[in-house]
C-alpha positions, 0 to 999 in steps of 0.5 A: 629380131627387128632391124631396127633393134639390132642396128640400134644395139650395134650402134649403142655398143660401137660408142662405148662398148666398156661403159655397157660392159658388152652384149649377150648374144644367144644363137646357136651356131649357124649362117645366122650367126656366122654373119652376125659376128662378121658384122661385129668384126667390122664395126669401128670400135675404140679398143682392139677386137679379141677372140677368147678361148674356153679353157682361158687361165690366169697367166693369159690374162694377167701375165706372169714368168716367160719360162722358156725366155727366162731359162734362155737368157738367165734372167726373169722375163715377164710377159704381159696379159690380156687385160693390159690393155682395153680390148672387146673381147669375143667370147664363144661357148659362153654357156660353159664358162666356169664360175672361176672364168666368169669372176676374172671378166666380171672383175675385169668389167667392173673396171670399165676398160674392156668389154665382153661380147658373149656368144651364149649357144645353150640349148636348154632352158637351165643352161646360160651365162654366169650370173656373174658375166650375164649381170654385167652385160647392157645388151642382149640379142637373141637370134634363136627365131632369125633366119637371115640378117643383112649385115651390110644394112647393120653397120652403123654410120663411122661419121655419125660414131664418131660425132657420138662420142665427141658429144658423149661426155656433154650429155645432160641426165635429167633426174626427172629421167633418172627417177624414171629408170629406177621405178620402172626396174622396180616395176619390173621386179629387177633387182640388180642395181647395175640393170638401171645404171646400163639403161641410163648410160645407153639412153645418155648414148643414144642422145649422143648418137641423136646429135642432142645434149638432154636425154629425153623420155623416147631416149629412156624408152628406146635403152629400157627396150635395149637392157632391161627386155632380158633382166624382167620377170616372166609376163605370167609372174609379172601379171599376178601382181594387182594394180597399184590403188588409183590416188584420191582425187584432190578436193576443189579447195585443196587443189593448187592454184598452179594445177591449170599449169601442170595439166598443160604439159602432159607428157612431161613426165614419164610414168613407169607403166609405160617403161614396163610395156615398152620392155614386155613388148619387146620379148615373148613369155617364153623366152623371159622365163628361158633368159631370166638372170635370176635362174643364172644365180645357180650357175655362180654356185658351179652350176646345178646338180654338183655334189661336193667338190673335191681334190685329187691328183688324178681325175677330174678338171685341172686346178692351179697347182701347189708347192708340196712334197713328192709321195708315192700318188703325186705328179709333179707340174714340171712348168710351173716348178721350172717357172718357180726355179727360173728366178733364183739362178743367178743366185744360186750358182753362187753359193752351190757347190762347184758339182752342182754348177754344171747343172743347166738349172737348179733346183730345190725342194722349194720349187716343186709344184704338184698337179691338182684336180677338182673331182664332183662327187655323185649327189644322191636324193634321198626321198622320205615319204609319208606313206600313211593315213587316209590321204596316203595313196594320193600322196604317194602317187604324186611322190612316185610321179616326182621321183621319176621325173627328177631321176630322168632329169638327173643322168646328164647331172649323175644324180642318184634316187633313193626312196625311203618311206614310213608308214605303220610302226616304222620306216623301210628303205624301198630304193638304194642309190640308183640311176636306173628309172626302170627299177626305180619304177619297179619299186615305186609300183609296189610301194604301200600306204596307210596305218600311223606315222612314225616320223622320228623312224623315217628321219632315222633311216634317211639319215642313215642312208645318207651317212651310207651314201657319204662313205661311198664318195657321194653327196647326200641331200635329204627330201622329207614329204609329209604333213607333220603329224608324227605319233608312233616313236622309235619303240613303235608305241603310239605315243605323240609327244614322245614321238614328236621329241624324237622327230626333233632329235633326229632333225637336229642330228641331221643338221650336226651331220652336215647333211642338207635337206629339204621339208615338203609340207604336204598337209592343206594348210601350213603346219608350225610344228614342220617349220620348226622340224625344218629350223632344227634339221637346218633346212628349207620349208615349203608348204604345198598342198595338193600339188601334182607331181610335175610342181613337185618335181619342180619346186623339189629340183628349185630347192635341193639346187638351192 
């Protein structure tokens, strides 16, 4: 990355890092990085610098009961959090932070008294910040393709810091640079609405750091490079899009007599054109489609790939704990039954028993706190394939290509694959729920086509593998690939109506099963009647014809992480 970018952010950030919420760093851990945060340790910003660890809780940032001062001098000691004060806090192994985390920062950072400093070292293209902590970041940095970094040349001028943020507060936004802003994000195709409100407030501090009181266009232009690169559509999408009809050309007499002035000046204006190419100059193709904030979306829902979450005692993250009864299975949490207890002593030695005064602390029922543990069940795709007519054989293959690719994406997630297919007068189960891609493949080879379309009997038997699937502790998701034209029903007669109503019937069973699912409208063009199957199964619809298998895997991972 530039030079000049990056002092320009470290500049912006050191005026008012809280106004800008903070700065996503991407980098992997290294001398680059190394050098990059000695920097960031070093710039003169208003509020304390902070390190924060990974497996942060609640108490350390809001505060709570001191146990040990309160049981050592009989009486209730808070202690203070974090978020007291305005602090810059530094993040590391922001990748994995948890959605619960990433909500108390993000709340945090609505207030506008603390920033946050990022260090995002994912390596993959699916993993990155929280939407929610990403969303509210103004800058980022990418030092992924750095090799080395000056630092001493980064650091900003104190005076020129200082001079900025006495001048801050004069800063004059014209709305002409406002309305400037706001069309270029559309141009963009950014939805968040905090994306313009950051761009206005670094181009209000950059002017500051410019000595003037009027924000000007190269201000506009230099804070849309600064945080709006990483919010935009990839290029390709970005392209799709025709250009916009030119205006018609004002006639001689209905042109203003004041139009001589108007061309006079320019480049008074600022068309949105010009934001969009300032912004895609600044970042690559591929690294748009690897930061894009939208995919972070799925990272506020607990990530991809989870099956349902559940609670146990014994296994799985630690979650906050509870009052309840000790059983036979249940751990207590002795800290926070002390915790509960502390307050009440005083009390209580007044109105215990004189056996139970002796006691160094007393406590009741009342006060027992139970461990809690947040287990992920294994999620398990359940393919249900159309195995039949003319069109079969290609279809299938393309199934097959799918299914492999999604099971080889889905051990790090412990995804399981099941295969059902329905052809002729009715539906096998070709796969149980398996992690193992060489027999995946194994029965994917042998896997037959053609005859009629029994797809009330592939509906039933999706179904009942997942109810099967559900009482062994995983997550079923149903995937229906078929071009719609059921016709033989559950008594293997060649009746299309009857079959029809027995589709419909089976979808709205698996809807009353709580069971998600997903219909792939394989056929050339949509069909209306798989939309309603899809409405009835309360389900997604995706038309998608002639779709090879690397399309299919991916619009099917899109849709099931949905």
């Amino acid at each position: 990355m530039e030079e000049d970018h990056l002092r320009s952010a470290l500049a912006v950030l050191t005026v008012d890092p809280a106004a800008l919420g903070g700065l996503w760093l991407r980098s992997r851990a290294g001398p680059v990085r190394t050098a990059f945060t000695d920097v960031l340790a070093a710039l003169p910003f208003p509020m304390a610098l902070r390190r924060l660890p990974p497996n942060l809780d609640d108490q350390a940032l809001y505060g709570g009961l001191d146990v040990a001062e309160t049981l050592h001098t009989g009486r209730p000691v808070l202690r203070g959090g974090l978020l007291d004060e305005p602090r810059v806090f530094i993040l590391p192994m922001a990748e994995r932070c948890t959605p619960k985390l990433g909500a108390r920062l993000a709340q945090a950072l609505d207030a506008r008294q603390q920033a946050l400093i990022a260090l995002d070292e994912a390596a993959e293209a699916e993993e990155g910040l929280p939407f929610s902590i990403a969303d509210r970041l103004g800058l980022f940095i990418d030092l992924s393709e750095t090799r080395s970094i000056d630092g001493a040349a980064l650091l900003p001028d104190p005076e020129r810091i200082a001079s900025a943020r006495v001048l801050l507060p004069h800063i004059e936004m014209p709305s002409e640079r406002v309305r400037e802003v706001v069309e270029g994000c559309a141009r963009l195709r950014i939805l968040s609405l905090r994306a313009p409100m950051l761009a206005l407030t670094a181009a209000r501090i950059l002017t500051a750091l410019d000595g003037r009181t009027v924000v000007e266009k190269d201000d506009v232009l230099h804070a849309a490079q600064l945080t709006l690169a990483h919010r935009a559509m990839p290029l390709q999408d970005m392209q799709d899009e025709p250009p916009p009809p030119p205006p018609p050309e004002p006639q001689d007499n209905d042109r203003p007599e004041n139009d001589d002035q108007d061309q006079t000046d320019p480049g008074e204006g600022l068309p949105r054109e010009i934001i969009v190419e300032a912004v895609r100059a600044m970042l690559p193709d591929d690294l748009l489609k690897t930061i894009d904030l939208r995919s972070r979306l799925k990272a506020a829902n607990g990530g991809a790939g989870s099956g349902e979450e559940r609670i146990g005692n014994r296994r799985g993250r630690p979650l906050p704990s509870r009052k309840g009864k000790l059983e036979d299975n249940a751990r207590i949490d002795l800290v926070a039954t002390l915790r509960c207890a502390a307050p009440w002593q005083g009390m209580r030695r007044k109105s215990a028993p004189a056996a139970r005064k002796k006691q160094v602390l007393l406590v009741d029922a009342s006060d027992i706190h139970l461990r809690r543990r947040k287990e992920m069940s294994d999620r398990v795709l359940i393919f249900t394939v159309d195995a039949s007519g003319s069109a079969a054989m290609a279809r299938l293959s393309e199934a097959k290509g799918a299914v492999e690719l999604l099971l080889a994406r889905a051990y790090s997630q412990r995804d399981h694959v099941s295969l059902v297919s329905f052809r002729g007068e009715g539906a096998q189960l070709l796969l149980a729920p398996s992690r193992s891609l060489t027999q995946t493949k194994r029965h994917l080879s042998g896997l037959p086509g053609g005859g009629g379309t029994p797809l009330a009997h592939g509906l039933e038997l999706a179904l009942s593998t997942a109810k099967q699937a559900r009482s062994r502790g995983m997550t079923p998701t149903i995937a229906l690939l078929t071009d719609g034209r059921g016709n033989i029903a559950l008594d293997g007669s060649a009746n299309r109506a009857l079959a029809e109503e027995q589709a419909t019937q089976m979808a709205r069973a698996i809807r009353a099963a709580g069971t998600p699912a997903v219909i792939i409208d394989t056929a050339m063009r949509p069909n209306q009647r798989l939309k309603e199957l899809a409405q009835n199964m309360g389900g997604h619809y995706i038309a998608l014809p002639r779709a090879n298998a690397h399309r299919m895997a991916d619009v099917l991972g899109a849709a099931l992480e949905a």
